[in-house]
MDTraj code that builds the backbone (N, CA, C; nanometers):
import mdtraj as md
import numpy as np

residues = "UNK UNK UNK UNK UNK UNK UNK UNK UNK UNK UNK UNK UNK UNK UNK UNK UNK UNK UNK UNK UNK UNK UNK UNK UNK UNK UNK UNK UNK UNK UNK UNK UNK UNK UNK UNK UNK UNK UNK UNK UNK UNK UNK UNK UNK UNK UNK UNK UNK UNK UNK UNK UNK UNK UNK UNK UNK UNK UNK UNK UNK UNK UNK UNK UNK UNK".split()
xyz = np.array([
    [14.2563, 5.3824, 17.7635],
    [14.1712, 5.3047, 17.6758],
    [14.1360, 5.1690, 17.7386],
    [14.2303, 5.1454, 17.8262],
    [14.2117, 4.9921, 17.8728],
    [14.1156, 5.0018, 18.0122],
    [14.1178, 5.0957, 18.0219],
    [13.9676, 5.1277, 18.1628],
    [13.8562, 5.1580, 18.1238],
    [13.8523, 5.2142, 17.9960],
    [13.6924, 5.1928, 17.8777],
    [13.7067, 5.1212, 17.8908],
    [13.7592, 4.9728, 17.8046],
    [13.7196, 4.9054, 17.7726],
    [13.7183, 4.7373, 17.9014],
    [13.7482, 4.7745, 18.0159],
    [13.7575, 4.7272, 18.1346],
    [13.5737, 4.7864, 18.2171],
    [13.5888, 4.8988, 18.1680],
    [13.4187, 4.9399, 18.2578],
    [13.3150, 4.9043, 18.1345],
    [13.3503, 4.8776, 18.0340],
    [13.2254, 4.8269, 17.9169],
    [13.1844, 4.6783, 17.9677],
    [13.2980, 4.6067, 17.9703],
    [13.2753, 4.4647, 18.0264],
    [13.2285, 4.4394, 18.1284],
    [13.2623, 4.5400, 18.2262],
    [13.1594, 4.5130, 18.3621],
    [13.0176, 4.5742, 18.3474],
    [13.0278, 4.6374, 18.2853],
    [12.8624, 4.6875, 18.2185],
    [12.8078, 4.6176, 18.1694],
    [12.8431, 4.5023, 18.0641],
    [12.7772, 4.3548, 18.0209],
    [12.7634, 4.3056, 18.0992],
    [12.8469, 4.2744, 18.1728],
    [12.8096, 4.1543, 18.2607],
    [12.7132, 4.1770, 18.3691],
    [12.6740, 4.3143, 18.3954],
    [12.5628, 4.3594, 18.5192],
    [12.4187, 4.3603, 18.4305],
    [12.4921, 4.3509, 18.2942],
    [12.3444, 4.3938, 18.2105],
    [12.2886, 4.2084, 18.1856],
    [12.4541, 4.1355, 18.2300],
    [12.3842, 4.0384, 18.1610],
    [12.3432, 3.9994, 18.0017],
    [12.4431, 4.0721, 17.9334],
    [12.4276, 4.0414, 17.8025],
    [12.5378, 3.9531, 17.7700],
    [12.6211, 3.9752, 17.8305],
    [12.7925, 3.8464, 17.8331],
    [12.7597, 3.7440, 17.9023],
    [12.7428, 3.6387, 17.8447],
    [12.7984, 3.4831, 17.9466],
    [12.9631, 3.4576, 17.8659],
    [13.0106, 3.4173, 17.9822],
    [13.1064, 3.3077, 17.9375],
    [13.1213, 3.1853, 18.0148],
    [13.1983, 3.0725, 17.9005],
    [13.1302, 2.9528, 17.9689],
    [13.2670, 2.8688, 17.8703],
    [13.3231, 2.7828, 17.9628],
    [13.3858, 2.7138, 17.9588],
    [13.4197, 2.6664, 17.8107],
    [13.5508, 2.6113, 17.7664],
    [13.5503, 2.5513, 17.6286],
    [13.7091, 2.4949, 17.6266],
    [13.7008, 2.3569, 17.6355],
    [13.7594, 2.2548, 17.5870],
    [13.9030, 2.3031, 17.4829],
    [13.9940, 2.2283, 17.5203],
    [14.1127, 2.2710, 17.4461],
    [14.0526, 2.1882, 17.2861],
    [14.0116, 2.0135, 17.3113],
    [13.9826, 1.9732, 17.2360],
    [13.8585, 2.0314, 17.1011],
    [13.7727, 2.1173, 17.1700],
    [13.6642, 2.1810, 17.1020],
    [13.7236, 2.3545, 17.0344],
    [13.8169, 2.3940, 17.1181],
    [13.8693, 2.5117, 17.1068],
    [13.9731, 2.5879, 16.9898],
    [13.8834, 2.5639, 16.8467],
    [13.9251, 2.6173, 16.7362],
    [14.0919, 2.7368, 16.7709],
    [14.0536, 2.8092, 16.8403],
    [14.1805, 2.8990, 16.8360],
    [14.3018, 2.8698, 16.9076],
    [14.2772, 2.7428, 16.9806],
    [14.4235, 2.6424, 17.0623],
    [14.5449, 2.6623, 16.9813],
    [14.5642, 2.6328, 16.8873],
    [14.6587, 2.6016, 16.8036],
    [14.7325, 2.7817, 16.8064],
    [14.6641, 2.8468, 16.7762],
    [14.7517, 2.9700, 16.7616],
    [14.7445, 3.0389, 16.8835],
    [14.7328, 3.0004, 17.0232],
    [14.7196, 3.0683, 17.1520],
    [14.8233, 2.9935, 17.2139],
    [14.8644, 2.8851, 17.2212],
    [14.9662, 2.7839, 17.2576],
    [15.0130, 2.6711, 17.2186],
    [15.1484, 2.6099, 17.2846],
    [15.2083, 2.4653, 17.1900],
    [15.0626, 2.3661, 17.2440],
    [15.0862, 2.2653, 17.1280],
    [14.9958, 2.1815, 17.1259],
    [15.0521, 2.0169, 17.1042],
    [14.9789, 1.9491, 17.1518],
    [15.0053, 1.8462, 17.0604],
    [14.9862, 1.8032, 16.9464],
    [15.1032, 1.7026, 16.8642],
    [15.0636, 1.6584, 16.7348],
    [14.9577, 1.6599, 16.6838],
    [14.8561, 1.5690, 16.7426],
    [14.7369, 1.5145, 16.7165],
    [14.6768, 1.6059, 16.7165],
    [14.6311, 1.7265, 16.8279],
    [14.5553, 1.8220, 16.8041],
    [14.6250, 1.8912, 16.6645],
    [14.6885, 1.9439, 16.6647],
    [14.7726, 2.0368, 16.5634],
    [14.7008, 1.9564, 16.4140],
    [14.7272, 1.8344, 16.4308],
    [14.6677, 1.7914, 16.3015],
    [14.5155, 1.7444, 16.2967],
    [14.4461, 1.7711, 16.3859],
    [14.3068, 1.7874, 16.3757],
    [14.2779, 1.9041, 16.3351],
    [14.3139, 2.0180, 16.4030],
    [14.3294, 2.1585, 16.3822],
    [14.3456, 2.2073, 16.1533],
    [14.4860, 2.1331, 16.1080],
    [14.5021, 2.1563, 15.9923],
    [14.4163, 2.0652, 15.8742],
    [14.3933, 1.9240, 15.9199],
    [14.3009, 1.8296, 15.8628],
    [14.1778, 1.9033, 15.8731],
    [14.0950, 1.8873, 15.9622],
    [13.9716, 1.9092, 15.9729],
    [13.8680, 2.0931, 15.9733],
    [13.9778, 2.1389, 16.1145],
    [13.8878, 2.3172, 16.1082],
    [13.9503, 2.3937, 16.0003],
    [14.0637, 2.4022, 15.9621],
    [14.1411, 2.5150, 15.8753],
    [14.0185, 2.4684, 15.7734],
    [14.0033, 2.6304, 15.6590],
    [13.9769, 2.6707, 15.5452],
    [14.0356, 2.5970, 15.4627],
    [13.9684, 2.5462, 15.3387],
    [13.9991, 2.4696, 15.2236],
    [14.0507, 2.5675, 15.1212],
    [14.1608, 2.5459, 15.0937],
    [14.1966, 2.6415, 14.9556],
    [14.0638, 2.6484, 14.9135],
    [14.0737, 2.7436, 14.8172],
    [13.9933, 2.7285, 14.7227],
    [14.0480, 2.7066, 14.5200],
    [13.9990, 2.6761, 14.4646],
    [14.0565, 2.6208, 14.2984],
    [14.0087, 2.7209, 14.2134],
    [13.9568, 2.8212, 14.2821],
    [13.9029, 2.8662, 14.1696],
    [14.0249, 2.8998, 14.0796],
    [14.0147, 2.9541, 13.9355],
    [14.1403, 3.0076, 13.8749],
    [14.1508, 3.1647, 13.8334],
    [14.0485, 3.2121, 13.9170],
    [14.0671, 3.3983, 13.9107],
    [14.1620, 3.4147, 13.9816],
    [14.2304, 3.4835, 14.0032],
    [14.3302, 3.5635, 14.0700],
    [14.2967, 3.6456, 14.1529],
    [14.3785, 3.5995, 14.2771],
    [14.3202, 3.6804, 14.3734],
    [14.3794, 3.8037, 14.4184],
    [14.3509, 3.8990, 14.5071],
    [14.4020, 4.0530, 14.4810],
    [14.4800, 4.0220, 14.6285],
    [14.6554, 4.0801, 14.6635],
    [14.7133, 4.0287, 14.7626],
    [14.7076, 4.1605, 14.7583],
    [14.6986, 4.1432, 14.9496],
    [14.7339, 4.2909, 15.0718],
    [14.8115, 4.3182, 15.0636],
    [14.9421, 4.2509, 15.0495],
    [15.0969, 4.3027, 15.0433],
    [15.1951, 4.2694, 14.9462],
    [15.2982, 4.3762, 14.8997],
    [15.3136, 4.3635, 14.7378],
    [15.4333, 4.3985, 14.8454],
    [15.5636, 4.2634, 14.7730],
    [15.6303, 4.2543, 14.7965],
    [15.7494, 4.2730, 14.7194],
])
top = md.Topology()
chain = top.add_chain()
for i, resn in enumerate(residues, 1):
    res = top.add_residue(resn, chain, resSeq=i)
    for name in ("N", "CA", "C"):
        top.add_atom(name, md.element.get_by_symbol(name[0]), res)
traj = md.Trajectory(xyz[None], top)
């Protein structure tokens, strides 16, 4: 499965439909859960990009019933 999906990617990239292109630890939303970080990032990360609860007061339906 990992040589599909190893000859798909080189097939983008001859087709030219894949760029990749550089990205900043500081700009790089998924830092935090790929490696340790610093404070400051970590709390830019939970302050600022994380999802806002939300208030509503419906109840929400959980994946796992514990």
């Amino acid at each position: 499965m990992l040589v599909l999906h190893t000859l798909s990617l080189c097939d983008a990239f001859e087709a030219a439909s894949v760029r990749l292109s550089f990205v900043s630890s500081e700009e790089n939303v998924a830092d935090p859960l790929t490696k340790p970080m610093s404070i400051s990032l970590l709390l830019l990360f939970f302050t600022t990009l994380s999802p806002r609860p939300s208030y509503d007061p419906a109840p929400v339906p959980h994946a796992f019933v514990l």
